[in-house]
One Martini backbone bead per residue (centre of mass of N, CA, C, O) as a GRO file, in nm:
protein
  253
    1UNK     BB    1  -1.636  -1.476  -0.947
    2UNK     BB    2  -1.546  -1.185  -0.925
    3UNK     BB    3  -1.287  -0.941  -1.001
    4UNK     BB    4  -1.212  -0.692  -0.820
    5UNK     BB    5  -0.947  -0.640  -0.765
    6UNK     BB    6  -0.870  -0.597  -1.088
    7UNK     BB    7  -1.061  -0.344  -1.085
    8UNK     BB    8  -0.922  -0.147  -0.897
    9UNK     BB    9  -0.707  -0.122  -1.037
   10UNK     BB   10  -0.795  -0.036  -1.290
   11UNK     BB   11  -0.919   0.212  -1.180
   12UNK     BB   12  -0.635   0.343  -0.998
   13UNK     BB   13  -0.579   0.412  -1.313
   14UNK     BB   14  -0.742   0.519  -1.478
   15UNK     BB   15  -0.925   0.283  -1.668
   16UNK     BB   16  -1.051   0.119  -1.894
   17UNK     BB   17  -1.101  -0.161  -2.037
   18UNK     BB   18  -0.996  -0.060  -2.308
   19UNK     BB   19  -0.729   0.084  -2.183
   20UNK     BB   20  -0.644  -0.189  -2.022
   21UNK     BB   21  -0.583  -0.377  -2.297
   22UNK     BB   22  -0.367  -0.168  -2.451
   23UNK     BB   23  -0.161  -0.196  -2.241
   24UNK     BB   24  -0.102  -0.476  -2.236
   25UNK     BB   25  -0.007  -0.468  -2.565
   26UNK     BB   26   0.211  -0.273  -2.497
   27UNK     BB   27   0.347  -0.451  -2.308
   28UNK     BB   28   0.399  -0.725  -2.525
   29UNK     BB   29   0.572  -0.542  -2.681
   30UNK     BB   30   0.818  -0.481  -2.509
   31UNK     BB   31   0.814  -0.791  -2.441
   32UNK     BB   32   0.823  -0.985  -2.670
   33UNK     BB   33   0.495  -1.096  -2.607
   34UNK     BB   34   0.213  -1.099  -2.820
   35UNK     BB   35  -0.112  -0.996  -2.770
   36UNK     BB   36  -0.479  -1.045  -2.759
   37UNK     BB   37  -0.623  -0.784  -2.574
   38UNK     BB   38  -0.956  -0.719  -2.499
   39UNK     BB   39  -1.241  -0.618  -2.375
   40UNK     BB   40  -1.342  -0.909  -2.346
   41UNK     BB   41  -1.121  -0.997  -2.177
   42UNK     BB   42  -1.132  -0.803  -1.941
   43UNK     BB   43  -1.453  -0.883  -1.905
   44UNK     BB   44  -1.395  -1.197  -1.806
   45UNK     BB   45  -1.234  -1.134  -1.554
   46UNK     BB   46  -1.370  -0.936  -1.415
   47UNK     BB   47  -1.635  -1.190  -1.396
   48UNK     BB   48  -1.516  -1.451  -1.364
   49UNK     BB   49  -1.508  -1.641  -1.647
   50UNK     BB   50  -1.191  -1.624  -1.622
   51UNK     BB   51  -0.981  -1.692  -1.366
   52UNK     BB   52  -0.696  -1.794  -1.577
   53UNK     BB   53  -0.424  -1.659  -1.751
   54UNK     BB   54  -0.265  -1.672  -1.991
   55UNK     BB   55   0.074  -1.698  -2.005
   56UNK     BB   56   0.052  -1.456  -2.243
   57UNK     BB   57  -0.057  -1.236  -2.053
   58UNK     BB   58   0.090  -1.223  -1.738
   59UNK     BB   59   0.321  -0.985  -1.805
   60UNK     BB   60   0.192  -0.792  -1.905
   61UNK     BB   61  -0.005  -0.786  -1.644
   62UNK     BB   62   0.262  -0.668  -1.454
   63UNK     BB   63   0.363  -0.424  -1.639
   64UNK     BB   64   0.071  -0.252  -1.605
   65UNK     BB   65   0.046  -0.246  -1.297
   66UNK     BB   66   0.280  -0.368  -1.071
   67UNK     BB   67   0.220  -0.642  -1.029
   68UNK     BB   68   0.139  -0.968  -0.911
   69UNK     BB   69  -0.045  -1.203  -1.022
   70UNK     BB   70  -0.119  -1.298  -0.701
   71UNK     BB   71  -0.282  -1.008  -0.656
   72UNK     BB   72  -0.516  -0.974  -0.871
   73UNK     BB   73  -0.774  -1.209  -0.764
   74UNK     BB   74  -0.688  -1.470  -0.907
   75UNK     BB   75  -0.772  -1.767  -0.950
   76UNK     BB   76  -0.608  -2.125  -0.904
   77UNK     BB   77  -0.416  -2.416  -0.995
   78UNK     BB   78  -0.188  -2.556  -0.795
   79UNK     BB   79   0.091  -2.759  -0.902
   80UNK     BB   80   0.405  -2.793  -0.887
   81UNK     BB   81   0.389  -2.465  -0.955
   82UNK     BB   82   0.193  -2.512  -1.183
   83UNK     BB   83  -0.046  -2.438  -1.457
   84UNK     BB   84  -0.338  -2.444  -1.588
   85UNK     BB   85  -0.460  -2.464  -1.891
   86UNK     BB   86  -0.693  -2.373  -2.180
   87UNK     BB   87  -0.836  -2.129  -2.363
   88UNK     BB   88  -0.798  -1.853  -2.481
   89UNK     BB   89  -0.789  -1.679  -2.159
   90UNK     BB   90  -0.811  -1.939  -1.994
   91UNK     BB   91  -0.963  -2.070  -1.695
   92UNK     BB   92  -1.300  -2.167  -1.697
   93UNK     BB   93  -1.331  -2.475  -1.569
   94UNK     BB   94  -1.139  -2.667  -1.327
   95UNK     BB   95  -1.050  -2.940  -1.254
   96UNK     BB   96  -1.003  -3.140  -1.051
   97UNK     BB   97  -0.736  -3.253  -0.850
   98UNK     BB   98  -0.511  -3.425  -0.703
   99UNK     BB   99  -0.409  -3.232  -0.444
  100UNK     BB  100  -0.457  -3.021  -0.529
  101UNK     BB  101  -0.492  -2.615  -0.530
  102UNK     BB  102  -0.730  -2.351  -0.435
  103UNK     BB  103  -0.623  -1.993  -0.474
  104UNK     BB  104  -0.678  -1.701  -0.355
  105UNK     BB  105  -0.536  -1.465  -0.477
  106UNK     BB  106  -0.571  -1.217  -0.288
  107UNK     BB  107  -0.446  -1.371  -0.049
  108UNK     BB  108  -0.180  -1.347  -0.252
  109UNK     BB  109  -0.031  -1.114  -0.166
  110UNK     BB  110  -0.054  -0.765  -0.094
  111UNK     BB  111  -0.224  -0.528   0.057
  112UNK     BB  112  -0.450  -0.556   0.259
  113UNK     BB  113  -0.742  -0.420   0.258
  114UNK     BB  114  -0.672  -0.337   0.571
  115UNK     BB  115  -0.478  -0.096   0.743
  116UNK     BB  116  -0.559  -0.089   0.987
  117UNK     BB  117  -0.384   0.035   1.311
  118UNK     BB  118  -0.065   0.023   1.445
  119UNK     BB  119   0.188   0.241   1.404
  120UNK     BB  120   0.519   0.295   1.341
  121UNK     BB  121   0.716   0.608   1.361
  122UNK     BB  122   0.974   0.725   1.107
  123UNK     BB  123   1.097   1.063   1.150
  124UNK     BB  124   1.346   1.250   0.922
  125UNK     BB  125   1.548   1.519   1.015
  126UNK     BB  126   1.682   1.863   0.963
  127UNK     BB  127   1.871   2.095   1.155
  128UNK     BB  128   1.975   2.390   1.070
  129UNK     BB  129   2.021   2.537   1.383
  130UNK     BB  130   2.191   2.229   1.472
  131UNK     BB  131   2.334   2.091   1.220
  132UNK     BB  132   2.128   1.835   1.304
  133UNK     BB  133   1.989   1.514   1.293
  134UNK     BB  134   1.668   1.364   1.318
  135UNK     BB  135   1.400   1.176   1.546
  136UNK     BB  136   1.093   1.080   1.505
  137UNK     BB  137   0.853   0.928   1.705
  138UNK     BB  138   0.587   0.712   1.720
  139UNK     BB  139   0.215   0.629   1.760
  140UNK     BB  140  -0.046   0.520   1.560
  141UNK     BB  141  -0.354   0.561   1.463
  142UNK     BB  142  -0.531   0.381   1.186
  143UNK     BB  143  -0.746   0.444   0.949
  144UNK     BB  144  -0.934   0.273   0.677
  145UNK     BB  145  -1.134   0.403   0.395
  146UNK     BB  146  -1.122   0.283   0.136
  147UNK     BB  147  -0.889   0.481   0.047
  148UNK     BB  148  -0.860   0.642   0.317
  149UNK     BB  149  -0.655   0.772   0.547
  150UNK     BB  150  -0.614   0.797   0.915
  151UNK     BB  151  -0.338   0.957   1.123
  152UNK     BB  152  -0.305   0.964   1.515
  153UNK     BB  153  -0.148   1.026   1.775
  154UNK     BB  154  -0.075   0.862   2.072
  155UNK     BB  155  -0.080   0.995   2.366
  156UNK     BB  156   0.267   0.964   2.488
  157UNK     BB  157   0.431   0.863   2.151
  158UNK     BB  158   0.595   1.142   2.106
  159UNK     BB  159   0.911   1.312   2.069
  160UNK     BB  160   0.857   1.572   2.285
  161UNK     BB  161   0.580   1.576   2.202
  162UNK     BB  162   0.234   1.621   2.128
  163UNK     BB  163   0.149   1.571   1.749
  164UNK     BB  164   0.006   1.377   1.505
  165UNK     BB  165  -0.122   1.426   1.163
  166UNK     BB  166  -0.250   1.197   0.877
  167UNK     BB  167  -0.325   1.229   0.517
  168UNK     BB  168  -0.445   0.982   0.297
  169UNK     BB  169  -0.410   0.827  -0.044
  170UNK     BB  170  -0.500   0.528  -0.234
  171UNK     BB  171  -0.281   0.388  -0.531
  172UNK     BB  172  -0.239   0.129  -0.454
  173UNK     BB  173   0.070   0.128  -0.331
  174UNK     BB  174   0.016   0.446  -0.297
  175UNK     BB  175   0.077   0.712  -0.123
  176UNK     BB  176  -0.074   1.040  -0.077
  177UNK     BB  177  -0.028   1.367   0.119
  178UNK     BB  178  -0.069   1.482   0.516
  179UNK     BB  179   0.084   1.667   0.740
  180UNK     BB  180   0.057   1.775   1.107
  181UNK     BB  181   0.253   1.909   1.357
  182UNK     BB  182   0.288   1.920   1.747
  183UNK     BB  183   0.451   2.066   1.905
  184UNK     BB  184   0.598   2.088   2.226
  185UNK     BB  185   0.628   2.274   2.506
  186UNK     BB  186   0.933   2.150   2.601
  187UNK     BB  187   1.059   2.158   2.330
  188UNK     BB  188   1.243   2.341   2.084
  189UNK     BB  189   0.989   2.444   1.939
  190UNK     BB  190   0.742   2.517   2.128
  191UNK     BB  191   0.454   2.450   1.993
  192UNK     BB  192   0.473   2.439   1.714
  193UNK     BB  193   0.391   2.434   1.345
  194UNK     BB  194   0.358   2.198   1.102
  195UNK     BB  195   0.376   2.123   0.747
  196UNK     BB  196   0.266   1.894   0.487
  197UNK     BB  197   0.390   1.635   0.255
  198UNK     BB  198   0.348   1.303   0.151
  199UNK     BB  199   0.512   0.964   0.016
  200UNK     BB  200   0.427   0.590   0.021
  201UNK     BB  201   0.521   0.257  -0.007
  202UNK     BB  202   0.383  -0.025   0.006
  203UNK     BB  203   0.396  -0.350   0.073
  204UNK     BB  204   0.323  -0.666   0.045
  205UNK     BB  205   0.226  -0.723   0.304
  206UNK     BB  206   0.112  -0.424   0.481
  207UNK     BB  207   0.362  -0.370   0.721
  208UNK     BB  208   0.490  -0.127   0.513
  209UNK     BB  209   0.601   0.242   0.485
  210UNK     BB  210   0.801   0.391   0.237
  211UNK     BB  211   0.935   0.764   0.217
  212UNK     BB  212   0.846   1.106   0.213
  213UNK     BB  213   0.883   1.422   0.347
  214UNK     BB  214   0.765   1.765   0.320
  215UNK     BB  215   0.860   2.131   0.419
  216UNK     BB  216   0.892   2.360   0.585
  217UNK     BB  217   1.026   2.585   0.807
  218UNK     BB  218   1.116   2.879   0.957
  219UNK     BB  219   1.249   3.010   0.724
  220UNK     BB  220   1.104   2.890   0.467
  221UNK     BB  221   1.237   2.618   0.410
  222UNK     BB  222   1.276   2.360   0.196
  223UNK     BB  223   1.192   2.020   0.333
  224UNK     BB  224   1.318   1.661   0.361
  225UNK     BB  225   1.255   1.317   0.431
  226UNK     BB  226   1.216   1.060   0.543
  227UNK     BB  227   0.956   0.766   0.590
  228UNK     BB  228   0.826   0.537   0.851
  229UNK     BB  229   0.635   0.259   0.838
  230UNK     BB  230   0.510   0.033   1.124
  231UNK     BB  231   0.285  -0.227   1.166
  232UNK     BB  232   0.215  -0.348   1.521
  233UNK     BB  233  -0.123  -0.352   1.484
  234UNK     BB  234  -0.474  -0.442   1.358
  235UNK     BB  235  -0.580  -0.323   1.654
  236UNK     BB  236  -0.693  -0.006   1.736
  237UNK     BB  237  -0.767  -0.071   2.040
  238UNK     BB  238  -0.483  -0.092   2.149
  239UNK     BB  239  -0.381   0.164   2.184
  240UNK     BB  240  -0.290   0.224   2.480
  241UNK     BB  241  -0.066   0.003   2.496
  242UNK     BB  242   0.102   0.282   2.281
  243UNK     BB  243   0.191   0.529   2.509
  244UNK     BB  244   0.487   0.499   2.407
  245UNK     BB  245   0.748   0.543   2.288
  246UNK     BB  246   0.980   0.400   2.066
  247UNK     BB  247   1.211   0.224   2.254
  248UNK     BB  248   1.064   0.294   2.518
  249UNK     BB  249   0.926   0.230   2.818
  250UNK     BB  250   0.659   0.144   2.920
  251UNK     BB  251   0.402   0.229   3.153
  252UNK     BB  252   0.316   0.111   3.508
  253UNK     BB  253   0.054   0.287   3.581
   0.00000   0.00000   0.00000
């Protein structure tokens, strides 16, 4: 079975096969671990004809992704915490033992598949003109498709009233993008519209991104602060259940 997660990382690194092998070996160089990852390796691997790569091979490629082996889509067999290896690129058709497990590496750890669901967003700002930190709470629908993510305030469940929408892009585990708010016409800000741009990275997870957001503020001075998301529900259609601000009680109207 082909490792699709193993070529999206290295897609989203923007690398040939053979620029994926070449960073391998400068990883193992780096780790006084040298390997002999070629073309042909890297082909093998994502082809899934070697589902498991050799000891000497695990921590460069941990190294050059910035995964976690068990993230990157390999199948492997595991025993009392151990791995069997076989030839020399990997394991590449290994017998059952008793009591083995079989684990596909996808399903073990790493942002899954897809991240969309409801989101509870915390994002810290600072009022020049009021000289402190506020936080604005909400409650986003996360559509999540391909790299593309769109996130939006679900109608009476951000702070002061209003909207906010946030439209992001995903490249392995960080996200980066732009946010537009629309503060509330009885709030501070009377109806203002803000905008700027965010990035934050995914946890292994994949139900908290935690970054930072930019933009300009009234005075034209550019401003940034914290950013956080925890993904409170993976079903969309909940959305109903979450009108009402994060940590105030819901209506029971």
């Amino acid at each position: 079975m082909a490792n699709t997660t193993l070529r999206a990382v290295r897609e989203g690194l923007r690398l040939t096969q053979d620029e994926f092998a070449k960073r391998i070996r400068e990883a193992g160089e780096r780790l006084n671990e040298r390997n002999d990852c070629t073309l042909r390796t890297v082909q093998r691997w994502e082809s899934g004809a070697v589902s498991y790569p050799r000891r000497h091979f695990i921590r460069a490629i941990e190294a050059a992704t910035g995964y976690s082996i068990d993230q990157l889509g390999f199948d492997y067999v595991a025993k009392g915490g151990s791995f069997w290896e076989d030839h020399d690129a990997g394991i590449s058709g290994v017998t059952q033992i008793a009591q083995d497990t079989r684990i596909p590496g996808h399903m073990v750890g790493g942002p899954p598949v897809s991240l969309s669901g409801i989101w509870e967003s915390r994002c810290t700002y600072k009022s020049s003109s009021r000289d402190e930190s506020f936080v604005d709470l909400s409650h986003l629908v996360l559509s999540h498709v391909g790299n593309q993510m769109t996130a939006r305030s679900i109608d009476g469940s951000i702070t002061g009233g209003g909207s906010l929408i946030v439209k992001l892009e995903q490249r392995i585990q960080i996200v980066t993008g732009t946010w537009e708010q629309k503060t509330g016409d009885d709030s501070y800000y009377q109806g203002q519209i803000f905008h700027g741009a965010v990035q934050m990275h995914i946890d292994a997870t994949g139900t908290m991104m935690k970054g930072a957001w930019t933009g300009f503020g009234r005075d034209f001075d550019v401003n940034t602060g914290p950013w956080e998301m925890l993904r409170r529900d993976s079903n969309t259609r909940n959305a109903g259940r979450y009108a009402f601000v994060p940590g105030e009680q819901p209506s029971t109207d």
